[in-house]
C-alpha positions in Angstrom: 23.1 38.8 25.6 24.9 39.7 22.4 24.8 40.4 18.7 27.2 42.1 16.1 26.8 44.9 13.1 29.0 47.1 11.4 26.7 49.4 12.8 24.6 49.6 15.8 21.6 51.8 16.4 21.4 49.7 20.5 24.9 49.3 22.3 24.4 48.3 25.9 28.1 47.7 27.9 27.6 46.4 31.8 24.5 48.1 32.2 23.3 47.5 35.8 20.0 48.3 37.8 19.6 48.1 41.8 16.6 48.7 43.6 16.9 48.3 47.3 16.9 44.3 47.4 16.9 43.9 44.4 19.1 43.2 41.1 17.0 44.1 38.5 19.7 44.1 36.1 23.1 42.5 36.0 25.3 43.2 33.7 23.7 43.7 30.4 25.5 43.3 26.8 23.3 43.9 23.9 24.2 45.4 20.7 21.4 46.2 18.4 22.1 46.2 14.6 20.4 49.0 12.3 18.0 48.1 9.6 16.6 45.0 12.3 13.7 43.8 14.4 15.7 42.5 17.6 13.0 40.6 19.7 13.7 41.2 23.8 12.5 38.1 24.9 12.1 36.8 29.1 9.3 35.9 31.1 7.6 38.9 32.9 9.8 40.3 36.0 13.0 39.2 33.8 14.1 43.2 33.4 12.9 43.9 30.0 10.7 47.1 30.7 13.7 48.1 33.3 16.2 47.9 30.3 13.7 49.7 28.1 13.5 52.3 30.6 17.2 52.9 30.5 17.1 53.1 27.3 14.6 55.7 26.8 15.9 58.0 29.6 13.1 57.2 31.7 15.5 55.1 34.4 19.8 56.4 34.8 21.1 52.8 35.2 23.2 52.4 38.8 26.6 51.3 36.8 27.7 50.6 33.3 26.7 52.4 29.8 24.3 52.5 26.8 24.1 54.8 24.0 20.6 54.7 21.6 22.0 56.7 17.9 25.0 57.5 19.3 23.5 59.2 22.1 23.8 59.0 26.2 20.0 58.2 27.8 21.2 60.0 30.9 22.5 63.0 29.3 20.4 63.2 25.8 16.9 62.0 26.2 15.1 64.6 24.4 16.6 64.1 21.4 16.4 60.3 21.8 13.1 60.5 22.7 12.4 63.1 19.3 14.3 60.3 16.8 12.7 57.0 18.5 9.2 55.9 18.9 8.6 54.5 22.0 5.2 52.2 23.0 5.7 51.6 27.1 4.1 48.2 28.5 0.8 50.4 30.1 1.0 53.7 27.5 -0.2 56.9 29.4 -2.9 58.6 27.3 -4.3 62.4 28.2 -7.8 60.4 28.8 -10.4 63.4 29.0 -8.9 63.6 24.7 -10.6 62.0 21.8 -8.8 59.7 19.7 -8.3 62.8 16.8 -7.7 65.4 19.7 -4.8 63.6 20.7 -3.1 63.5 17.2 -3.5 67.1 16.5 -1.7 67.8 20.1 1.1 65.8 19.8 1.9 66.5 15.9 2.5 70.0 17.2 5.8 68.9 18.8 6.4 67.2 15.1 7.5 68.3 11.6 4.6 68.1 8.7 3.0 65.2 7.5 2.7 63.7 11.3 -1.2 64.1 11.2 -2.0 62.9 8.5 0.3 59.4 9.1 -1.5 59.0 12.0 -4.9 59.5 10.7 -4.4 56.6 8.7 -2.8 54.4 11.3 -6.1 55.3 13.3 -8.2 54.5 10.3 -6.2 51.0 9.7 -6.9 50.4 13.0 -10.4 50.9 13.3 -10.5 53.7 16.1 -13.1 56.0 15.9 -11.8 59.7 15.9 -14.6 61.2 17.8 -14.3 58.5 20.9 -12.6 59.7 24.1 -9.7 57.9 25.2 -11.0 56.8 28.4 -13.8 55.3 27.0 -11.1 52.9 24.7 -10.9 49.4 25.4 -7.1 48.1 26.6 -6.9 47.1 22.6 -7.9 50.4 21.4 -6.0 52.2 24.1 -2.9 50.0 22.6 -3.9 51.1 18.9 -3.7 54.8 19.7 -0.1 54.1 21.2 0.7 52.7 18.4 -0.2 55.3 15.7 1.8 58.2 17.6 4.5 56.2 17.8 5.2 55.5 14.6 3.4 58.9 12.8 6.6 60.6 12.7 8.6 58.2 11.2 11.4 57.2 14.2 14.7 55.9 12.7 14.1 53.2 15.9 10.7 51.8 17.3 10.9 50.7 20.8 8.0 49.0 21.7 7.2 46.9 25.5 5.2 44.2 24.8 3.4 46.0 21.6 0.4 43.0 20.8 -0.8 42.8 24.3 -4.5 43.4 24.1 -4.6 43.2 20.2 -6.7 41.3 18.2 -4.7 37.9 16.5 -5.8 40.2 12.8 -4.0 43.2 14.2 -1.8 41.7 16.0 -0.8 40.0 13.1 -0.3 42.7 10.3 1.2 44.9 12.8 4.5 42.3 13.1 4.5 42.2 9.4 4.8 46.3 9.3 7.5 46.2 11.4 9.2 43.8 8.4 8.0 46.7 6.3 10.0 49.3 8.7 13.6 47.0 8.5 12.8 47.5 4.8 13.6 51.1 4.5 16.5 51.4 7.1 14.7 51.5 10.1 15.5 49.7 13.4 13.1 48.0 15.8 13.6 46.6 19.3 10.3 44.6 20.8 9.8 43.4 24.3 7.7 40.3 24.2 7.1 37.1 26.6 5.7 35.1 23.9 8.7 33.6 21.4 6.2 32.2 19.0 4.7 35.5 18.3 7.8 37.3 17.2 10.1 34.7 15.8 8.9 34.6 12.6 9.9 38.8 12.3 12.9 38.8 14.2 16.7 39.4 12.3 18.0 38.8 15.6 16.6 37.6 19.5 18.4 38.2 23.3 16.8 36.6 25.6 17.1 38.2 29.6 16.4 35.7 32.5 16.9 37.2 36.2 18.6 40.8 35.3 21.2 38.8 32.6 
């Protein structure tokens, strides 16, 4: 599972998972090119979210290496995790927030200009401000993710399974802003089971089946 660049904002080498009876990954290869949506494709249970994980610093892989901007998961995640957005397949949300609440918190941790981007993701997306979280649909829920993600701007989006629980009209112009994101230099990496909903934005597909 393999691509080339002169540059590479993803380079996975060997990259290995075990769980007690289980192979959850086998020897990944992926390089990730900047300035590209690279589509993660496999059916569910394949090992995407388990390589996302690594990724992110959430998981420290059992044998081989990855580095995300030039940076070691295991040893830098905070900075990884301050330059990259990240959307997880079920996003964990502060529920007893409001929608707006939520924003103001996590733009604290952000330079200037992080509010107001994602008041107007929030407003695109047709999420009331004053509603609390828990009180979101799984749509809405996946909305909210979406706007911190992106409101400060991450040189690379990583996103697991990003459209589930979208409607086809949101679901739609948000794959066309990710085009919009390649655009100015930025790099995107998206999880999906579904190959006809991100072919048409993809620079470049790997596809995992069993850990490979």
């Amino acid at each position: 599972m393999t691509s080339s660049a002169t540059e590479s904002v993803i380079s996975v080498s060997g990259l290995a998972v075990h769980f007690p009876g289980c192979d959850a990954l086998r020897g990944i290869d992926l390089t990730v090119p900047k300035g590209t949506v690279c589509a993660l494709l496999g059916e569910n249970g394949a090992g995407k979210t388990t390589l996302i994980r690594c990724l992110t610093g959430f998981l420290k892989p059992s044998s081989g290496s990855c580095r995300v901007l030039g940076l070691d998961p295991v040893t830098d995640a905070l900075e990884i995790r301050r330059r990259v957005g990240y959307v997880a397949d079920a996003p964990a949300l502060y529920d007893w927030m409001r929608v707006g609440e939520i924003g103001w918190f996590a733009a604290s941790f952000y330079e200037e200009g992080y509010l107001d981007r994602y008041r107007e993701a929030i407003s695109r997306y047709d999420v009331p401000e004053d509603r609390k979280l828990k009180h979101l649909s799984k749509g809405q829920r996946a909305k909210v993710a979406l706007a911190l993600a992106l409101a400060h701007d991450p040189e690379l989006l990583i996103l697991d399974e990003p459209t589930s629980g979208l409607d086809p009209l949101v679901r739609r112009e948000f794959l066309e802003g990710m085009l919009d994101r390649v655009a100015t230099g930025r790099t995107v990496l998206l999880s999906s089971h579904q190959i006809a909903e991100v072919e048409r934005v993809a620079d470049e597909v790997a596809i995992l089946h069993q850990g490979r």
